[in-house]
C-alpha positions in Angstrom: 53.1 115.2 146.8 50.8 112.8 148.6 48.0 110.9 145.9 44.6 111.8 147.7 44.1 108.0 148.4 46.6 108.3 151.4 44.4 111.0 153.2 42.9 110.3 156.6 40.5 107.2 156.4 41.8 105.0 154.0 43.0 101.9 155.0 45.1 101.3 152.0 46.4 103.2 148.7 45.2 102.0 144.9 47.2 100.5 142.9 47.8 101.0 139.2 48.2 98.0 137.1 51.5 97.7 134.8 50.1 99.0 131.8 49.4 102.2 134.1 53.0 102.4 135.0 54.5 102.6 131.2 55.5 105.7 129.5 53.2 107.8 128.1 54.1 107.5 124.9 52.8 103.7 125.6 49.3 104.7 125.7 49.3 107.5 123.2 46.4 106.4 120.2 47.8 104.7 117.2 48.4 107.2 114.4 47.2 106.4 111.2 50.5 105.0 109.9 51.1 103.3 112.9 47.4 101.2 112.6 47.7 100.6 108.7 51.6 99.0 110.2 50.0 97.2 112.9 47.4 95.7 111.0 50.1 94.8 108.2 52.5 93.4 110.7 52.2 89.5 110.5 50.4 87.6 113.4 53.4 86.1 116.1 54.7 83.0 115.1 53.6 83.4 111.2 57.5 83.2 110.3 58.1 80.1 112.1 55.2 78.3 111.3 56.1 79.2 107.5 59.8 77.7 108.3 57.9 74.9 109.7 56.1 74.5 106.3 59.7 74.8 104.2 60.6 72.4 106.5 57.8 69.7 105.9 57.9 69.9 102.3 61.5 69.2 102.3 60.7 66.1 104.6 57.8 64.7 102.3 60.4 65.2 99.7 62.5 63.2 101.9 60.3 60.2 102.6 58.6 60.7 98.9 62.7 59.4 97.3 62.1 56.9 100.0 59.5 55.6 98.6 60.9 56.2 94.9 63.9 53.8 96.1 61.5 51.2 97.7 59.6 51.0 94.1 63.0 50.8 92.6 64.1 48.0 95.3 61.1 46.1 94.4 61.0 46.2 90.9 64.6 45.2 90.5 64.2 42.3 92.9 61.6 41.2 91.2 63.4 41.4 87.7 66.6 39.4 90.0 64.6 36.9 92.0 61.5 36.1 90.0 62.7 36.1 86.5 59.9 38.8 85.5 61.6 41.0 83.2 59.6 44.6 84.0 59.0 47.3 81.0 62.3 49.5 81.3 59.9 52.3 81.4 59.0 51.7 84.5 62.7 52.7 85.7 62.4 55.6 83.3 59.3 56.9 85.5 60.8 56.9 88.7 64.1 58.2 87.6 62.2 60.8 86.6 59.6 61.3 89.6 63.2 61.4 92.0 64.7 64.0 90.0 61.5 66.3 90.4 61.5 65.8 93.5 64.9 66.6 94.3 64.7 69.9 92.1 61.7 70.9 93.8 63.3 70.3 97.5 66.7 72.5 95.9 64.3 75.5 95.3 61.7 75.4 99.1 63.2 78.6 100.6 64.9 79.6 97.6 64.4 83.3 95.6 63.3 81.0 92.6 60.5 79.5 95.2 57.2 79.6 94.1 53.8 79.1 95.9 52.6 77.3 93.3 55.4 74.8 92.8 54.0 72.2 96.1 50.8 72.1 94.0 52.2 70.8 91.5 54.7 68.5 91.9 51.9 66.8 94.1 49.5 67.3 90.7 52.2 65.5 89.1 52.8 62.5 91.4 49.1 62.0 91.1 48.8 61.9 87.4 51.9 60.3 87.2 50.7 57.4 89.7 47.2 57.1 88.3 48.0 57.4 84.7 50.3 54.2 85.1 47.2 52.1 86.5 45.5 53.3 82.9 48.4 52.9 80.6 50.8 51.1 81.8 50.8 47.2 80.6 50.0 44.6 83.2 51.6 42.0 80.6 54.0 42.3 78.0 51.7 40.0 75.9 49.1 42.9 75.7 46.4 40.6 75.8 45.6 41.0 80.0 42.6 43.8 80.2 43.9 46.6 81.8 41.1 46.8 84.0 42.6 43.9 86.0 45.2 46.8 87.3 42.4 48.3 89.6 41.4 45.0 90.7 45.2 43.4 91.6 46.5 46.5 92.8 44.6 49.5 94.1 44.3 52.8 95.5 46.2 52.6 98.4 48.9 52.8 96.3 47.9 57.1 96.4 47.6 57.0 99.8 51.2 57.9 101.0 51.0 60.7 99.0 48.1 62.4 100.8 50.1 61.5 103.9 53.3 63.0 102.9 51.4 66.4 102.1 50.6 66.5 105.8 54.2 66.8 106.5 53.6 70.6 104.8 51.5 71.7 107.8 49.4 73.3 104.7 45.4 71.9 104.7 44.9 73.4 101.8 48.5 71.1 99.9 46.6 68.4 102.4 42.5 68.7 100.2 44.2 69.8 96.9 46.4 66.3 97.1 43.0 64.5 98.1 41.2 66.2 95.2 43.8 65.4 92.4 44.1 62.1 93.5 40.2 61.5 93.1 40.2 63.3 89.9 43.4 61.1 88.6 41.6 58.0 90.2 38.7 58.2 88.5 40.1 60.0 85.6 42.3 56.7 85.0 39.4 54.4 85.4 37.1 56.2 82.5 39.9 56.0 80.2 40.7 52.1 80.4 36.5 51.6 80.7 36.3 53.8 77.6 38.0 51.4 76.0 36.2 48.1 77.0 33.7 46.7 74.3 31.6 44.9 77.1 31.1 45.7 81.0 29.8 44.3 83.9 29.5 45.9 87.3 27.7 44.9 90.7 24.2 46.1 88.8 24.4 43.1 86.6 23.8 40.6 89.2 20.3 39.9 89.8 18.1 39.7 93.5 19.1 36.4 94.7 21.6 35.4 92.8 23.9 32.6 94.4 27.5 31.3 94.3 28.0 30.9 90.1 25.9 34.1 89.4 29.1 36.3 91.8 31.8 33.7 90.9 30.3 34.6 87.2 30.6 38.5 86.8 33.5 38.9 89.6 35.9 36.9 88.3 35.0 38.0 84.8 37.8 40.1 82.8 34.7 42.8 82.0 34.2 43.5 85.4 35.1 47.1 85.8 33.2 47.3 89.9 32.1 50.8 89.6 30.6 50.7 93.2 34.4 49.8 94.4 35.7 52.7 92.6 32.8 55.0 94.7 34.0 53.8 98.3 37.7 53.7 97.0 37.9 57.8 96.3 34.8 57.9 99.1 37.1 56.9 101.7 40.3 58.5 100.4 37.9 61.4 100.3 37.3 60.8 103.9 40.7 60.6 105.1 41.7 63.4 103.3 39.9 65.3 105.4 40.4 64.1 108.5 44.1 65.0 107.8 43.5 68.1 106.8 41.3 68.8 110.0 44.0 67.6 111.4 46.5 69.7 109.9 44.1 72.8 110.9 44.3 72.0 114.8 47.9 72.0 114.9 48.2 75.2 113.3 46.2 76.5 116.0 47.7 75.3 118.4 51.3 76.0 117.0 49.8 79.6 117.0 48.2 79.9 120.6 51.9 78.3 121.9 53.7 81.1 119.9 50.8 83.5 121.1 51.3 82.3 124.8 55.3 82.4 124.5 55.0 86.0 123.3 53.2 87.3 126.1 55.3 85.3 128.4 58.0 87.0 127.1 56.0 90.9 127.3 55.2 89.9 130.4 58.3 88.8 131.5 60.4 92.3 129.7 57.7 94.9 131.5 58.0 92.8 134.9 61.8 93.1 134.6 61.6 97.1 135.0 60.1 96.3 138.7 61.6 92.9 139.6 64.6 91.0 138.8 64.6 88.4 136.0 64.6 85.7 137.7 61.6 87.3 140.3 60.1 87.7 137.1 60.5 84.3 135.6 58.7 82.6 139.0 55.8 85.3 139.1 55.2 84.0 135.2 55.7 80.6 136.1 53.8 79.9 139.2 50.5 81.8 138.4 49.1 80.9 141.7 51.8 83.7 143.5 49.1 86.0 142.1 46.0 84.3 143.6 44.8 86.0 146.6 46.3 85.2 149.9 47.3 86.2 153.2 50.6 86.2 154.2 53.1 87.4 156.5 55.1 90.4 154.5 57.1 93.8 155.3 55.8 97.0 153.2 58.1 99.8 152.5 56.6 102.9 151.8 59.0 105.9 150.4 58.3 109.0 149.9 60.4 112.4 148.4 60.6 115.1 151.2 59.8 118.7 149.9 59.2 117.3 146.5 56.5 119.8 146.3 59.2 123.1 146.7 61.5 121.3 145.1 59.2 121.2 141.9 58.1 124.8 142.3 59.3 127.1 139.7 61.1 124.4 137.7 59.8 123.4 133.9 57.1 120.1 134.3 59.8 118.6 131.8 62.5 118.8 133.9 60.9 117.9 136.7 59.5 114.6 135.2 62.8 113.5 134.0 64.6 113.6 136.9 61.7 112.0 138.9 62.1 109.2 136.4 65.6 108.6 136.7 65.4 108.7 140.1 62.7 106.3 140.8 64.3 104.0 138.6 67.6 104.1 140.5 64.8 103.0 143.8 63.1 100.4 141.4 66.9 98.7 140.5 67.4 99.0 144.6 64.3 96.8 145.5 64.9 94.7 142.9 68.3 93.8 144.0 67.1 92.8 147.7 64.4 90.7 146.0 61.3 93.3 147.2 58.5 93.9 144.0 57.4 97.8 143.2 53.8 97.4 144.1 53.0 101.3 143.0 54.2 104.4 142.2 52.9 107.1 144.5 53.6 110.5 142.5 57.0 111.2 144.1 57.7 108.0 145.6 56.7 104.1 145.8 55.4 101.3 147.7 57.3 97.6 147.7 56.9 94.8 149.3 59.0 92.0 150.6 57.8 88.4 151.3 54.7 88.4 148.6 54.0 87.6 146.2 57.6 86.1 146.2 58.7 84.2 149.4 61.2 85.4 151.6 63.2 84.0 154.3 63.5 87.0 156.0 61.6 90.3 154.4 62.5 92.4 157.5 66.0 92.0 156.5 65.4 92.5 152.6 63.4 95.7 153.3 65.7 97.2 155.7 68.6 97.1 153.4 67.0 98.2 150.8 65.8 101.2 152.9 69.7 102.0 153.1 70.5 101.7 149.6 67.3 103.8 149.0 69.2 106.3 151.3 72.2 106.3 149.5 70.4 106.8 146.2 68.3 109.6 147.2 71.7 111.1 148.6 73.4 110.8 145.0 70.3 111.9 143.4 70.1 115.4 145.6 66.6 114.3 147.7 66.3 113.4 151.0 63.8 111.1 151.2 61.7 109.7 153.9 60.6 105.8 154.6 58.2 103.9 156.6 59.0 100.2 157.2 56.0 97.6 159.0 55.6 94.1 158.8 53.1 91.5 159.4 50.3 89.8 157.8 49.3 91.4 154.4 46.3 90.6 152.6 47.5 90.3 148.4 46.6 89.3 145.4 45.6 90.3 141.8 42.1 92.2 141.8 40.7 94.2 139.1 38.0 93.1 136.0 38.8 90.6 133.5 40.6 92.6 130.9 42.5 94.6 133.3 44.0 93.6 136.7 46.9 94.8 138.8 48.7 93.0 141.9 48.2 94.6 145.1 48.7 94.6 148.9 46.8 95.5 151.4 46.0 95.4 155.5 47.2 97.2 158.8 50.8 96.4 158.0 50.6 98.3 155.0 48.6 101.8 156.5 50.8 101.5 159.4 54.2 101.9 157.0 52.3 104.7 155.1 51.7 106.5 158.6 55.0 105.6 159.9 56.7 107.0 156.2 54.7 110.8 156.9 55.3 110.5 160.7 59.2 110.8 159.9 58.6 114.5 159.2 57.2 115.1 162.6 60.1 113.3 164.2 63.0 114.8 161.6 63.7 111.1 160.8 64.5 109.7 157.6 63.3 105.9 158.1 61.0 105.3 160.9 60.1 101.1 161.2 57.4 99.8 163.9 58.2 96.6 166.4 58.1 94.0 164.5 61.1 94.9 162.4 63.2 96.6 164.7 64.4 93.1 165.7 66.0 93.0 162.3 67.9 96.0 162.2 70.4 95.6 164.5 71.8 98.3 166.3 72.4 102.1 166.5 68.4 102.1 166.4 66.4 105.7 168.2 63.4 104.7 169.9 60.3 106.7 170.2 57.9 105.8 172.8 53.9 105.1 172.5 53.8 107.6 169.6 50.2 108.6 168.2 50.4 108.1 164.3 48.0 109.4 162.0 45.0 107.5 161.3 45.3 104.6 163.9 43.8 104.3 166.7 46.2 103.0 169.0 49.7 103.9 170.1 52.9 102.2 169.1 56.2 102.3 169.5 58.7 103.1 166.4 62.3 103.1 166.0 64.3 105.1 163.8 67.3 103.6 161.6 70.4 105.2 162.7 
C-alpha cells in the first residue's frame, strides 16, 4: 500500500507529526464524563506547590519559636544583667505564643488540618503583639504614659511576622497578616489615646515655629504623633504588598517549571515509542537538533511486499493489529541502532540515521538495521522490501505554530524511496545506492546503470546479500 504522496513527481513524502502517529483512541472527542474529569483534575504541579505551602508554614513556625526564644533570651538577660525585674507576665505571653505555635505546626498536613487555622494563629500573633504595646506597662510604677510604648519601641516589632507569612508561598496568608497587623496597630493606638485626657500631635505646632516650639510638643508625654502612626501602617502597608507580589511571581513560575517539566516528560514518554531514551533525552535537551539544517544523513525507506493481498479478505481488525505489532517490532529495531522513525507510510516506515541525532557512521547504523528489519519481518510472516541512500538531507521541524512535525527531505531521501519500490523489479529485498555500499561489506549483487523511477539519471545499486 503506497500513500499517494510517493507517486511519480514528488520529490519527498509528508510527514505526520507525533500526535498523528498515536492511537486512535488518542484523538477520539472527550466524552462528557471524561471533560467534567478533565476540567476537575487539578492543574500540574498543584500537589507540590501545596506541599510546598505545608512546608513554609511549618518553617515560619520554625523561625517564629526562634524568635519566641530570642524575646525570652532578652528579657531574661535583662532581668540577669541589668537588674530590671520584667512583669512575669511577660514570660506567661510567650510561653503561651510557643505553645500555639507548636500545636499549630503538629496539625499542617494533619486530618485535623484546617484552612482556616494559618489565619489565625497569624490573627493571633498580631493581636497578641499589638495589644502588648496598648496594655502592657512600660513601668511598674504606672505612672509612665503608655503612649511612650509607640514612641520607644515601634512597629517594626510586626514586621517579622509579615515576613514569616511569606514562607507560606500563600499571598493571600501574605495581605491578610498585613491587614491584621494595621488593624491591631492602629487598633492598639485608639485604645491608649482613648484614654489620654490631653493630646498633642504634629497639627499643634504652628507655621514657623522654631527649636522650643518642636523640643515643646515632641518631647511632651501628650504627644500621641498621629501622622507617624499614618506612614508607620502606610509603609508596612507597602511592603506587605510588595511581598505578596512577590509571593504571586513565584507561584507562577513554580507553575510554568512544573508545566515545562510535564511536557518534557510527555514529550520525552511519546518520543520513546520512536527513539531510545536517551535519543530522546538529547532531542529534548538540545532544541536546536530540530532547527532546520542540512546535513549529511542515510534514509531508510521500508516497505511490506504484497501487503495489499495479504490484507485481502482478512477482517480490517485483524489486519490492523498485526500491522501494529509488527511495526513496532521495526520501530524497537531503529531505535536500537540509534536511527529516528521519521513516518509511518501505511504498511511500512521511513527512518533516518545521522539527523537529527549525530552519527559517526549512519551508513553503518542503517545497514544493520536493514538486517534486523529482515529478521523481524521473517519472524513476523512478511517479506519486506528496503531502500537504503545517503547523502546530504535537508531536515528540520516545519509545520504552523500549534502543530509541527520533524521531517527529512532531499535527493537522498526520493532516491531510497525509488530504490525501496525498484527491489520488486529486481526480486531484491534491500537494494542501497553508491554511497553506502562502501559500508556494507561483502557478499554485495551489483546492478549496473539501472533507470529508477522518477529520476532522471542512471545509477548504480547494490543489493545486500
Amino acid at each position: 500500500m503506497k500513500p499517494a504522496e510517493w507517486d511519480d513527481g514528488c520529490a519527498c513524502p509528508s510527514y505526520m507529526s507525533l500526535s498523528d502517529r498515536l492511537p486512535p483512541k488518542d484523538r477520539l472527542p472527550l466524552t462528557a464524563s471524561e471533560t467534567q474529569q478533565t476540567t476537575k483534575a487539578p492543574a500540574p504541579g498543584e500537589d507540590r506547590l501545596e506541599q510546598a505551602e505545608r512546608r513554609g508554614l511549618r518553617l515560619a513556625i520554625i523561625c517564629r519559636t526562634i524568635a519566641v526564644g530570642a524575646a525570652f533570651l532578652w528579657v531574661g538577660g535583662t532581668w540577669a544583667f541589668t537588674g530590671f525585674y520584667p512583669n512575669p507576665w511577660i514570660f506567661v505571653g510567650l510561653g503561651a505564643f510557643t505553645a500555639i505555635g507548636i500545636g499549630h505546626a503538629s496539625l499542617i498536613g494533619t486530618r485535623f488540618d484546617r484552612w482556616w487555622m494559618k489565619y489565625a494563629i497569624y490573627l493571633v500573633d498580631a493581636i497578641g503583639i499589638c495589644m502588648t504595646f496598648a496594655f502592657f506597662p512600660i513601668s511598674r510604677s504606672g505612672d509612665v504614659p503608655q503612649i511612650l510604648a509607640f514612641r520607644a519601641y515601634g512597629i517594626y516589632y510586626l514586621f517579622p511576622l509579615v515576613a514569616m507569612a511569606t514562607l507560606s508561598l500563600s499571598p493571600r496568608l501574605v495581605l491578610w497578616t498585613g491587614a491584621a497587623v494595621v488593624a491591631g496597630w492602629w487598633t492598639a493606638f485608639l485604645i491608649v489615646v482613648s484614654g489620654m485626657e490631653r493630646t498633642l500631635s504634629w497639627g499643634d505646632l504652628t507655621p514657623g515655629a522654631g527649636y522650643d516650639a518642636y523640643v515643646g510638643v515632641f518631647l511632651s508625654p501628650d504627644f500621641i504623633g498621629n501622622g507617624n502612626r499614618v506612614e508607620e501602617t502606610g509603609f508596612l502597608f507597602i511592603a506587605t504588598g510588595i511581598l505578596a507580589l512577590a509571593v504571586v511571581r513565584a507561584r507562577r513560575v513554580f507553575r510554568a517549571q512544573v508545566r515545562a517539566q510535564a511536557e518534557r516528560e510527555q514529550v520525552a514518554a511519546t518520543l520513546g515509542r520512536y527513539v531510545p531514551e536517551a535519543v530522546a533525552r538529547r532531542l529534548i535537551d538540545d532544541p536546536a537538533a530540530l532547527a532546520p539544517q542540512e546535513r549529511h544523513a542515510a534514509i531508510l525507506v521500508m516497505d511490506i511486499a504484497g501487503f495489499t493481498a495479504y490484507s485481502a479478505g482478512r477482517a480490517p481488525g485483524e489486519v490492523i493489529d498485526r500491522l501494529n505489532g509488527f511495526l513496532a517490532g521495526c520501530a524497537e529495531v531503529i531505535s536500537r541502532h540509534d536511527g529516528v522513525v521519521i513516518q509511518f507510510t501505511g504498511d511500512g516506515l521511513m527512518a533516518s540515521f545521522g539527523t537529527p541525532i549525530d552519527s559517526d557512521a549512519p551508513e553503518r547504523d542503517a545497514i544493520a538495521a536493514s538486517r534486523g528489519l529482515l529478521d523481524e519481518a521473517e519472524a513476523a510472516g512478511f517479506s519486506i522490501r528496503i531502500g537504503l541512500a545517503a547523502g546530504m538531507v535537508a531536515s528540520g521541524s516545519i509545520g504552523s505554530s500549534s502543530r509541527q512535525a520533524f521531517t527529512v527531505y532531499g535527493d537522498t531521501v526520493n532516491r531510497a524511496a525509488r530504490l525501496e519500490a525498484h527491489g520488486k523489479m529486481l526480486g531484491k529485498a534491500v537494494l542501497m545506492d553508491t554511497a553506502m555500499m562502501g559500508h556494507a561489506g561483502e557478499g554485495l549483487e551489483r546492478f549496473d546503470r539501472q533507470e529508477l523511477k522518477g529520476l532522471a539519471d542512471r545509477v548504480d545499486v547494490y543489493a545486500l546479500g
